[in-house]
TORFI-532367 format. One record per residue: x, y, z of N, C-alpha, C in turn; residue in three letters; residue number from 1; chain. Coordinates in steps of 0.05 Angstrom, whole numbers, padded with zeros to 5 digits, m for minus. Atoms other than C-alpha are relative to their C-alpha. Example, Ala and Ser with C-alpha at 12.3 -4.5 7.8 and 13.67 -1.06 7.14 Angstrom:
<recs>
+--------+--------+--------+--------+--------+--------+--------+--------+--------+------+------+-------+
:    npx :    npy :    npz :   capx :   capy :   capz :    cpx :    cpy :    cpz : resn : resi : chain :
+--------+--------+--------+--------+--------+--------+--------+--------+--------+------+------+-------+
:  00018 : m00024 :  00000 :  00246 : m00090 :  00156 :  00018 :  00024 :  00000 :  ALA :    1 :     A :
: m00016 : m00024 : m00001 :  00273 : m00021 :  00143 : m00015 :  00022 :  00014 :  SER :    2 :     A :
+--------+--------+--------+--------+--------+--------+--------+--------+--------+------+------+-------+
</recs>
This chain:
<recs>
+--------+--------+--------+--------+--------+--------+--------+--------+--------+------+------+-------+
:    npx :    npy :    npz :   capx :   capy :   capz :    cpx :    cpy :    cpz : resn : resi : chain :
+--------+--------+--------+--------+--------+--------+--------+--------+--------+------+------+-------+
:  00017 : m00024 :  00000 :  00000 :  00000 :  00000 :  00018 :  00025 :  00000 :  UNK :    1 :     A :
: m00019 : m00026 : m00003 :  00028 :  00069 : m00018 : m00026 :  00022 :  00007 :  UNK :    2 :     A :
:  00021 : m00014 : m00009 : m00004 :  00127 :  00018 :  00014 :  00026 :  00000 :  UNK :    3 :     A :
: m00010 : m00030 : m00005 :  00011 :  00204 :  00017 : m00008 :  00009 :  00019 :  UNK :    4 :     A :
:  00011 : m00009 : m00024 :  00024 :  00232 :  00089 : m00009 :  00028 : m00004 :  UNK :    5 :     A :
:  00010 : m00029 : m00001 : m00011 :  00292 :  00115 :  00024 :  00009 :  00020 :  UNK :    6 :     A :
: m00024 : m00007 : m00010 :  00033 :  00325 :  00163 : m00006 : m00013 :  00032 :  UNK :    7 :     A :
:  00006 :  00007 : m00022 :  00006 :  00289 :  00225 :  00008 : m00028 : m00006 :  UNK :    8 :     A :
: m00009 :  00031 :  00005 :  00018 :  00221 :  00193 :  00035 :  00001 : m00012 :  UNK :    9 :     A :
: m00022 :  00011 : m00006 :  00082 :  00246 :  00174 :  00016 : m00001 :  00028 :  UNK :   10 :     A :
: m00013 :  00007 : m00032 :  00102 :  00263 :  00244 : m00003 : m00033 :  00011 :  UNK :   11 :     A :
:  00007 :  00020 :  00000 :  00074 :  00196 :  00256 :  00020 : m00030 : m00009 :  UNK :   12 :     A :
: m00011 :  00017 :  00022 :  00112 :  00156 :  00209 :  00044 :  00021 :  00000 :  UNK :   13 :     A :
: m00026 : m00003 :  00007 :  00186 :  00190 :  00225 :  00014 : m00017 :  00015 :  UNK :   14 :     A :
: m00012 :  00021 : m00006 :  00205 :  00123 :  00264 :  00015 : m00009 : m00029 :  UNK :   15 :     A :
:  00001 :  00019 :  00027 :  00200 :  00082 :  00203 :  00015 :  00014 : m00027 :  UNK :   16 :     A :
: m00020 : m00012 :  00031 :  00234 :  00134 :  00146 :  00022 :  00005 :  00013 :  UNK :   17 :     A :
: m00025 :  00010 :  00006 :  00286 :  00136 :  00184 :  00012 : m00026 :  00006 :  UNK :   18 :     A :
: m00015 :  00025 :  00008 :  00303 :  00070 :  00200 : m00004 : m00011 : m00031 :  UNK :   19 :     A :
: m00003 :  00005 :  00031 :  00287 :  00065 :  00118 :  00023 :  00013 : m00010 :  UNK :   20 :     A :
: m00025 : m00022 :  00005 :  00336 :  00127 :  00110 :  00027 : m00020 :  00009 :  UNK :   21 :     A :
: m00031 :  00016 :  00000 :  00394 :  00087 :  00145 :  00009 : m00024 : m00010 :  UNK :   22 :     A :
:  00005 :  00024 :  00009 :  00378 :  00026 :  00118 :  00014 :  00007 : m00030 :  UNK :   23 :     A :
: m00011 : m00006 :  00033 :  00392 :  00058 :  00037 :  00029 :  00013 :  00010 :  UNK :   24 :     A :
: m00038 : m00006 :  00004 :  00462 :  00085 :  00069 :  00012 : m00017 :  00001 :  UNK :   25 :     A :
: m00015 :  00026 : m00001 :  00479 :  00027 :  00094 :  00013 : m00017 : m00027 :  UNK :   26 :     A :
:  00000 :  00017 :  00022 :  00468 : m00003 :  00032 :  00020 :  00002 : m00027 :  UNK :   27 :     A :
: m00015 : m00016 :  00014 :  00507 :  00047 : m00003 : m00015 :  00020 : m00022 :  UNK :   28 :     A :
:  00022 : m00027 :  00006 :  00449 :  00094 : m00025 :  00012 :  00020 : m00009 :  UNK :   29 :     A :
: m00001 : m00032 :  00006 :  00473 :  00160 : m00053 : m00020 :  00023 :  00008 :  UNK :   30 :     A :
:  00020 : m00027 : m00008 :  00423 :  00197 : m00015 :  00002 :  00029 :  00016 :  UNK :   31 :     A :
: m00009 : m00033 : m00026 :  00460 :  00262 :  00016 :  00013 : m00006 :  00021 :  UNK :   32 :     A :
: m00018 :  00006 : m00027 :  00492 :  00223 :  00070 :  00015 : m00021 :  00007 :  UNK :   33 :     A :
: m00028 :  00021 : m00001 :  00554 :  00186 :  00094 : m00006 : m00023 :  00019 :  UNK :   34 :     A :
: m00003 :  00025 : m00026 :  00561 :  00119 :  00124 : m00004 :  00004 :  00025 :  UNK :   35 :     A :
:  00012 : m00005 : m00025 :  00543 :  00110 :  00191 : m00020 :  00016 :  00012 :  UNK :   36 :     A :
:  00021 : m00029 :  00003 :  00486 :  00160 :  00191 : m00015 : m00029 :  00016 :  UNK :   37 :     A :
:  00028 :  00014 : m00028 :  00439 :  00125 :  00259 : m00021 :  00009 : m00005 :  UNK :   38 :     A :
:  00031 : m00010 :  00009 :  00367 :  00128 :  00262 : m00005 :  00023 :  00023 :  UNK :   39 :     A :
:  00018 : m00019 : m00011 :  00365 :  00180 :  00310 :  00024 :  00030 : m00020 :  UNK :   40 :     A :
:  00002 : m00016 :  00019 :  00398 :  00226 :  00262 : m00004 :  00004 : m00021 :  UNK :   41 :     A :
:  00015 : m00002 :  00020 :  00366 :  00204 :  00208 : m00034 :  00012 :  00008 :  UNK :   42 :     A :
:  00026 : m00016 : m00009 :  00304 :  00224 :  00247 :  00008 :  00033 : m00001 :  UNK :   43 :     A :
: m00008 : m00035 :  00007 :  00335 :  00293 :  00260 : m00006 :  00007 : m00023 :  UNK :   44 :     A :
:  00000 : m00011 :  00031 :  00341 :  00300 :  00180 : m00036 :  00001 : m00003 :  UNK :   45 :     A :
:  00030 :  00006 :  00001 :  00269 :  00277 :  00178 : m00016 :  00020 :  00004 :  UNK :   46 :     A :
:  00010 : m00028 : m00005 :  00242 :  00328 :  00218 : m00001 :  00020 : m00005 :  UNK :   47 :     A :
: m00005 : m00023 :  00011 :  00280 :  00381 :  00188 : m00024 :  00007 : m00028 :  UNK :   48 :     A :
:  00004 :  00013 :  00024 :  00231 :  00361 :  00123 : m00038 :  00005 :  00019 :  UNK :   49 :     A :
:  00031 :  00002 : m00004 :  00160 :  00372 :  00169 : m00007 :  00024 : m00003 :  UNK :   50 :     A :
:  00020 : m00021 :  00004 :  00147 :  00444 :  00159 : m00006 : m00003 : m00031 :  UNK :   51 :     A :
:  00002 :  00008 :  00021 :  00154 :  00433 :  00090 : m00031 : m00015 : m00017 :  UNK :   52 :     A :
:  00015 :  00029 :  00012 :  00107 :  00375 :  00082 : m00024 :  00023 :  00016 :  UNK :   53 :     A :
:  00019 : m00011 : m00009 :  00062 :  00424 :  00131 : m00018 :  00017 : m00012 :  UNK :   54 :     A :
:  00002 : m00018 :  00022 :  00067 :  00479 :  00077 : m00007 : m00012 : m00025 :  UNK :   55 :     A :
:  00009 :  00006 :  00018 :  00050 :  00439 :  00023 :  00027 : m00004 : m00025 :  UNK :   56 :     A :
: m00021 :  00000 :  00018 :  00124 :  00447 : m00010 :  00009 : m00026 :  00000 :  UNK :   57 :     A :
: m00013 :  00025 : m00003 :  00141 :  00381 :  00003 : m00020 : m00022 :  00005 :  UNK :   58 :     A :
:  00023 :  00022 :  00003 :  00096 :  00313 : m00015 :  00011 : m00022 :  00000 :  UNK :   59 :     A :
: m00015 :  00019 : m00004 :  00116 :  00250 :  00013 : m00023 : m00021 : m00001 :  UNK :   60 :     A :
:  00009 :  00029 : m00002 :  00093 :  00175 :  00006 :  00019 : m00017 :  00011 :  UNK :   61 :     A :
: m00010 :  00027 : m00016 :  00102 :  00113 :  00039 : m00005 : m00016 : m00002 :  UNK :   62 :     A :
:  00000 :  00028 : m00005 :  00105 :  00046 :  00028 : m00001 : m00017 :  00021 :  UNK :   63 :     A :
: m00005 :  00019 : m00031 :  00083 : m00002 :  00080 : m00005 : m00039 : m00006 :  UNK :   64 :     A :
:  00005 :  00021 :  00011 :  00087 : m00070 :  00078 : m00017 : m00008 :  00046 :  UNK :   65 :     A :
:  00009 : m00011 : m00030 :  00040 : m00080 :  00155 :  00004 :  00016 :  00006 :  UNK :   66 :     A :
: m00008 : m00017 : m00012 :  00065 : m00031 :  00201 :  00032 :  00008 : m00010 :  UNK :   67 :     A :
: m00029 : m00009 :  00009 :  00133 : m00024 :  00169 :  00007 :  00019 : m00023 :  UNK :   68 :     A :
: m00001 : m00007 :  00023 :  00150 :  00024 :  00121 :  00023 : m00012 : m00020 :  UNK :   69 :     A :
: m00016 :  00009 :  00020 :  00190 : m00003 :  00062 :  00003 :  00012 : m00028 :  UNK :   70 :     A :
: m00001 : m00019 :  00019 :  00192 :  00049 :  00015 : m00018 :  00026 : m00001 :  UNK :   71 :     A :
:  00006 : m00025 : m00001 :  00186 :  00125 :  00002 :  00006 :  00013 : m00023 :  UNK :   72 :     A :
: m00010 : m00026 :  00019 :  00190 :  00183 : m00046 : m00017 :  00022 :  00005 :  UNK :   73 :     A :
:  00014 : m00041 : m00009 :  00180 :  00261 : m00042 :  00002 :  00007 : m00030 :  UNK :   74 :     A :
:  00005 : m00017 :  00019 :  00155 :  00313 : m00086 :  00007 :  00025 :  00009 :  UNK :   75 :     A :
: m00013 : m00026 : m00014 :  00193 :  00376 : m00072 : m00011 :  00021 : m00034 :  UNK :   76 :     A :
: m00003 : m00014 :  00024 :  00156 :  00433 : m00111 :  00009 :  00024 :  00001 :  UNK :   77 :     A :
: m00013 : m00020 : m00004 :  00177 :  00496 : m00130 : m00003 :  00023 :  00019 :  UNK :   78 :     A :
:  00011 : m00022 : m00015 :  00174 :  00557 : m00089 :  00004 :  00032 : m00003 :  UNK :   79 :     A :
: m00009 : m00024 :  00017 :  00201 :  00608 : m00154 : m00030 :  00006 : m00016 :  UNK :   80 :     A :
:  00030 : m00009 :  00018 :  00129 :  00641 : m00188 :  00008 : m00009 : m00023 :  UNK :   81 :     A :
: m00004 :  00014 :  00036 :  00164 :  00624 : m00259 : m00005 : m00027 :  00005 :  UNK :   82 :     A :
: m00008 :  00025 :  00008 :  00170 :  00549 : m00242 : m00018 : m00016 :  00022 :  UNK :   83 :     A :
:  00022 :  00019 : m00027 :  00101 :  00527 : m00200 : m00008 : m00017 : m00024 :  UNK :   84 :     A :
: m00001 :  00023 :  00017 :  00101 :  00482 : m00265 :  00013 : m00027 :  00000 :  UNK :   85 :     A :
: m00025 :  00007 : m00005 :  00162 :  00446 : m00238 :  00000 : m00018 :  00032 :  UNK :   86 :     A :
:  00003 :  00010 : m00035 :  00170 :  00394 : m00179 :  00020 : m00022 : m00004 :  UNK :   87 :     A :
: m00029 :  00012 : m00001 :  00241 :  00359 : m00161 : m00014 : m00030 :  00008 :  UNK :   88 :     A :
:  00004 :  00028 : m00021 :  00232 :  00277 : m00141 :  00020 :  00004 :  00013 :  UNK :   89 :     A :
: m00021 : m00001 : m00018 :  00276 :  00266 : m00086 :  00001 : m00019 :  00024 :  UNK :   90 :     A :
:  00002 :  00022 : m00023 :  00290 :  00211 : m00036 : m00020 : m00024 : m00008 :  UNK :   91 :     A :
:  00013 :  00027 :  00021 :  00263 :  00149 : m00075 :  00020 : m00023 :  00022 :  UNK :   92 :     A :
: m00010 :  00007 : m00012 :  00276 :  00100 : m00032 : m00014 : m00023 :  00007 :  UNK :   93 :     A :
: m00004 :  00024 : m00010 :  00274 :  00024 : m00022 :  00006 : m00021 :  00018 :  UNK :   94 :     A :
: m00017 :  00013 : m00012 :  00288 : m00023 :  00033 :  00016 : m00016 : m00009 :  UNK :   95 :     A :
: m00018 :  00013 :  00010 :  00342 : m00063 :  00020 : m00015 : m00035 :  00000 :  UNK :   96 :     A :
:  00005 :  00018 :  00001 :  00296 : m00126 :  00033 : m00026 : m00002 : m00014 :  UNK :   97 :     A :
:  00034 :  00006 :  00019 :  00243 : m00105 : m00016 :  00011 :  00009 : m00022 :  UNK :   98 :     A :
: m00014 : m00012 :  00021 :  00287 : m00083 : m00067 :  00004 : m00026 : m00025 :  UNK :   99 :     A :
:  00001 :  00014 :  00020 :  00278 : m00112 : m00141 : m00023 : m00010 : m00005 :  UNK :  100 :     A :
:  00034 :  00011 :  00009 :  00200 : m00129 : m00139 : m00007 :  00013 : m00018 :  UNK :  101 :     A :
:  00011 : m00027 :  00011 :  00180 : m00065 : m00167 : m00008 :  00021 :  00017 :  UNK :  102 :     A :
:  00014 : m00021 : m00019 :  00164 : m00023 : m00112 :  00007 :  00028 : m00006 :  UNK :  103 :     A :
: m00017 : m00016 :  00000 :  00221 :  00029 : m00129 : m00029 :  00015 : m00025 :  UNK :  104 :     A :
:  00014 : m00003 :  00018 :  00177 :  00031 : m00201 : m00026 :  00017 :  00004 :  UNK :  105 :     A :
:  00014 : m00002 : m00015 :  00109 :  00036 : m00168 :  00000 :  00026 :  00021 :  UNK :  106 :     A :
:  00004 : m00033 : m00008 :  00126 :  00098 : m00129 :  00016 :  00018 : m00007 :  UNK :  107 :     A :
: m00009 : m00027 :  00016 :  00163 :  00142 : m00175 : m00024 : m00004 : m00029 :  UNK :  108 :     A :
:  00019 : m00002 :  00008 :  00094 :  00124 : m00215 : m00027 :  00020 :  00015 :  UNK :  109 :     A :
:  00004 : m00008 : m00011 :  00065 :  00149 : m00162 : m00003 :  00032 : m00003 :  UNK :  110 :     A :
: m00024 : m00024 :  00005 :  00100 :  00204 : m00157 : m00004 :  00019 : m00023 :  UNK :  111 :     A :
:  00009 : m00009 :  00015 :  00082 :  00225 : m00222 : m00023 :  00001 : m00013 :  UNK :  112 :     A :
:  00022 : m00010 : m00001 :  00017 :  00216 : m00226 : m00007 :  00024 :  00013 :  UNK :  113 :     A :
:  00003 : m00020 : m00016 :  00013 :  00254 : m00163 :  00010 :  00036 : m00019 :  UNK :  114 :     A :
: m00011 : m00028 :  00012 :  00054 :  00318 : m00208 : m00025 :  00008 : m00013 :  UNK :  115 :     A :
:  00025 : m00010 :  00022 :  00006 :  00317 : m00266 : m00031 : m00001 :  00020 :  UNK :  116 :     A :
:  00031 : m00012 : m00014 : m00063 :  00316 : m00217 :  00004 :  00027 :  00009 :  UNK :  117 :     A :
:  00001 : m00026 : m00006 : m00029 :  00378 : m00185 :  00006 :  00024 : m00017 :  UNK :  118 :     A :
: m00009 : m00016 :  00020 : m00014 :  00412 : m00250 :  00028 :  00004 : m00003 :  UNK :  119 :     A :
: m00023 :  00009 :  00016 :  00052 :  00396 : m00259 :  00005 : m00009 : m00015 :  UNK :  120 :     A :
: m00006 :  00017 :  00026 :  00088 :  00381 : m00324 :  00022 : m00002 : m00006 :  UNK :  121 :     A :
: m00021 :  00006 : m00004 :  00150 :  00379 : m00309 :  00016 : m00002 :  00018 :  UNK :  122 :     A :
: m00011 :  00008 : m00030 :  00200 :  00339 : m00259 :  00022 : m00010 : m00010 :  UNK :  123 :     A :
: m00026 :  00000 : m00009 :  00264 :  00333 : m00247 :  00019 : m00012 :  00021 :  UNK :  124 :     A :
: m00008 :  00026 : m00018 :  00318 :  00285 : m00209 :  00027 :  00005 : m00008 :  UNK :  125 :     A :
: m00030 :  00003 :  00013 :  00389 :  00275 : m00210 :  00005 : m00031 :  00027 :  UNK :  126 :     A :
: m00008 :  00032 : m00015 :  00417 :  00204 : m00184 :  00036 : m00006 : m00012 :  UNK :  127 :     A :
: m00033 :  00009 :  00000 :  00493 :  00173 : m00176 : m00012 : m00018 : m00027 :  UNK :  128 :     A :
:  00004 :  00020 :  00025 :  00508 :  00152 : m00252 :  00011 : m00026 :  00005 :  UNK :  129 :     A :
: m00001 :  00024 :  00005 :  00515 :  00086 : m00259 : m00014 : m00017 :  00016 :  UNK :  130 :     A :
:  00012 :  00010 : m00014 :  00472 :  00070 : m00206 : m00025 : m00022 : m00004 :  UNK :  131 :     A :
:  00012 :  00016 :  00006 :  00419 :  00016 : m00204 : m00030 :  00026 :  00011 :  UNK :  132 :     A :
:  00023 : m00016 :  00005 :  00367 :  00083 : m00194 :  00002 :  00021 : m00025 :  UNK :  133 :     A :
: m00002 : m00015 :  00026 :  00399 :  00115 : m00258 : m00015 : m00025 : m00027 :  UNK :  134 :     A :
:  00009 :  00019 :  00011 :  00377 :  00049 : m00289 : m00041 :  00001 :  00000 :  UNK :  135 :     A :
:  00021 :  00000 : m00004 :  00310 :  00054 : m00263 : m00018 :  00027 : m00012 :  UNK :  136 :     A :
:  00005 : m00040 :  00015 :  00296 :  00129 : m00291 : m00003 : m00004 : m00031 :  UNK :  137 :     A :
:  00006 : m00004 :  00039 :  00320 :  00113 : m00363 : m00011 : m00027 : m00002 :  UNK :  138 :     A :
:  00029 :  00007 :  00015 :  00265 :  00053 : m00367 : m00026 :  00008 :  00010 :  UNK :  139 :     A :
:  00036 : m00010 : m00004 :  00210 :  00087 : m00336 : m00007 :  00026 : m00021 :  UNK :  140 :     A :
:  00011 : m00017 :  00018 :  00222 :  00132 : m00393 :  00007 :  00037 :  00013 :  UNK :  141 :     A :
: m00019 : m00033 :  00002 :  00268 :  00194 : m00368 :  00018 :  00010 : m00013 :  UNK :  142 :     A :
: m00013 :  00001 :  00019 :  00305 :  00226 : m00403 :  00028 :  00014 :  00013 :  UNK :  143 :     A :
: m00032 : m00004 : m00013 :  00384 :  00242 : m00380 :  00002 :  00030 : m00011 :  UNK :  144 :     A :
:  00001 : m00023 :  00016 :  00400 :  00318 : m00401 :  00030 :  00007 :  00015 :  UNK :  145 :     A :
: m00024 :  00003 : m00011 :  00470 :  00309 : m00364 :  00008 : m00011 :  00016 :  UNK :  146 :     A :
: m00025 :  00009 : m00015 :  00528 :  00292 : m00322 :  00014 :  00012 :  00010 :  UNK :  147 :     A :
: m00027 : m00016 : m00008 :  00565 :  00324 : m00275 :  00023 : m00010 :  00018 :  UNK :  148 :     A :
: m00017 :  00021 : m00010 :  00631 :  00290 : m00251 :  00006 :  00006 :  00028 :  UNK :  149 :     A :
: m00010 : m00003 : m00027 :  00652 :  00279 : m00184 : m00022 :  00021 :  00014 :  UNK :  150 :     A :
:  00018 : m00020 : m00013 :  00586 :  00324 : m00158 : m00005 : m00013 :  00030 :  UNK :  151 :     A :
: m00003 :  00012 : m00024 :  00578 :  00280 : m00097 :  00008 : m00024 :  00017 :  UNK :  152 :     A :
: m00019 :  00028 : m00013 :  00609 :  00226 : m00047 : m00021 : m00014 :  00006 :  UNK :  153 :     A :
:  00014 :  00032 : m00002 :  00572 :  00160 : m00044 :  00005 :  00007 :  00035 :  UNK :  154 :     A :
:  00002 :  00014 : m00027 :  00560 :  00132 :  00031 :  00034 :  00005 :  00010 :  UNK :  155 :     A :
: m00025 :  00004 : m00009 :  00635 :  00113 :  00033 :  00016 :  00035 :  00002 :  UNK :  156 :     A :
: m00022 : m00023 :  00006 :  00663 :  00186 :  00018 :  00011 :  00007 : m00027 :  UNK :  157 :     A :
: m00017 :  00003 :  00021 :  00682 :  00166 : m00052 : m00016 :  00028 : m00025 :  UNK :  158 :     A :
:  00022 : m00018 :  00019 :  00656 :  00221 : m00099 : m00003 : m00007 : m00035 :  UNK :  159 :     A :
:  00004 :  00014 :  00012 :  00618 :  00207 : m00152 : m00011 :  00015 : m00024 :  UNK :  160 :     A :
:  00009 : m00017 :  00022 :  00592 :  00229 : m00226 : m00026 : m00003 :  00015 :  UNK :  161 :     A :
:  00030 : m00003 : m00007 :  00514 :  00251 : m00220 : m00003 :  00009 : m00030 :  UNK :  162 :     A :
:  00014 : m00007 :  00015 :  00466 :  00247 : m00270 : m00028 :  00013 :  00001 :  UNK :  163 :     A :
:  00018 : m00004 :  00003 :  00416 :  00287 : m00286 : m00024 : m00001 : m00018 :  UNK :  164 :     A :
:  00025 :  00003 :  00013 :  00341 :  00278 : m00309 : m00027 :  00011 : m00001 :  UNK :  165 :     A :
:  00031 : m00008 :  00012 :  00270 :  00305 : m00337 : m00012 : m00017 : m00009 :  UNK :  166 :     A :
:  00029 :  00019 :  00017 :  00205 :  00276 : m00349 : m00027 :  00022 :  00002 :  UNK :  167 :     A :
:  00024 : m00008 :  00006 :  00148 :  00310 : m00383 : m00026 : m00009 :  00011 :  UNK :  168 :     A :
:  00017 :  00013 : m00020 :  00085 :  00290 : m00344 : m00028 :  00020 : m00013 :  UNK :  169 :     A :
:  00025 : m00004 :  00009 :  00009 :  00296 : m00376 : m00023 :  00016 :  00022 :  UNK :  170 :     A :
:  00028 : m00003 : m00027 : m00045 :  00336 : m00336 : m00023 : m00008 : m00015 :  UNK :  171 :     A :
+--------+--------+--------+--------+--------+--------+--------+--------+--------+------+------+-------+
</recs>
């Protein structure tokens, strides 16, 4: 079941994203943060992320498989008057023991449904190239519009090319 929190269910639900959050570093995730990242500062990060979601700038889902969450993604939209056409994905995210069903698929569908109902028509992403979520982008049908080398360090520290991507999205 994927569900979009309100801002009471995400307060609710910041156990579970971050033990999801440390879980994708562990794993070696490229998501903004270095190895060893604990769940109580992955909660910190979390939090940082609720006025947001309170304001409406920020739209998150959750994957639960029971009470557990097992996958997430956000909709970060804009907050420039030229570009309320415009909404970043960000934090796409898999457990590591649900990883390869389709779930990842399934909520960056999501995800984009969600754009185009809110009048969005265009979204945007950047992911570690060569990654097994740069893989996942160009067959759901994104399209790559660059590369920039060494832009950030993996889990380990190691820094890494980043690609970036667009997808046109129907209202």
């Amino acid at each position: 079941m994927i569900e979009r929190l309100d801002a009471a269910g995400f307060e609710a639900c910041l156990p579970g994203l971050a033990v999801l959050l440390a879980d994708a570093v562990e794993a070696g995730a490229s998501v903004g943060f270095l190895a060893g990242l604990d769940v109580s500062a992955a909660t910190a990060w979390w939090r940082t992320r609720k006025a947001a979601v309170e304001a409406g700038a920020l739209a998150v889902w959750v994957a639960r498989a029971g009470d557990r969450i097992v996958g997430t993604v956000s909709l970060a939209y804009s907050d420039k008057p030229s570009q309320k056409h415009r909404a970043d994905v960000v934090k796409l995210m898999v457990s590591t023991a649900r990883r390869g069903r389709g779930l990842g698929r399934r909520l960056l569908s999501t995800a984009e449904q969600a754009a185009a109902a809110s009048g969005v028509t265009l979204l945007m992403l950047d992911t570690e190239t060569g990654s097994a979520a740069e893989r996942l982008y160009e067959e759901a049908g994104w399209h790559r519009y660059g590369i920039v080398p060494a832009m950030a360090a993996d889990p380990s520290g190691v820094r890494r090319d980043c690609s970036f991507f667009y997808r046109t999205v129907a209202l």
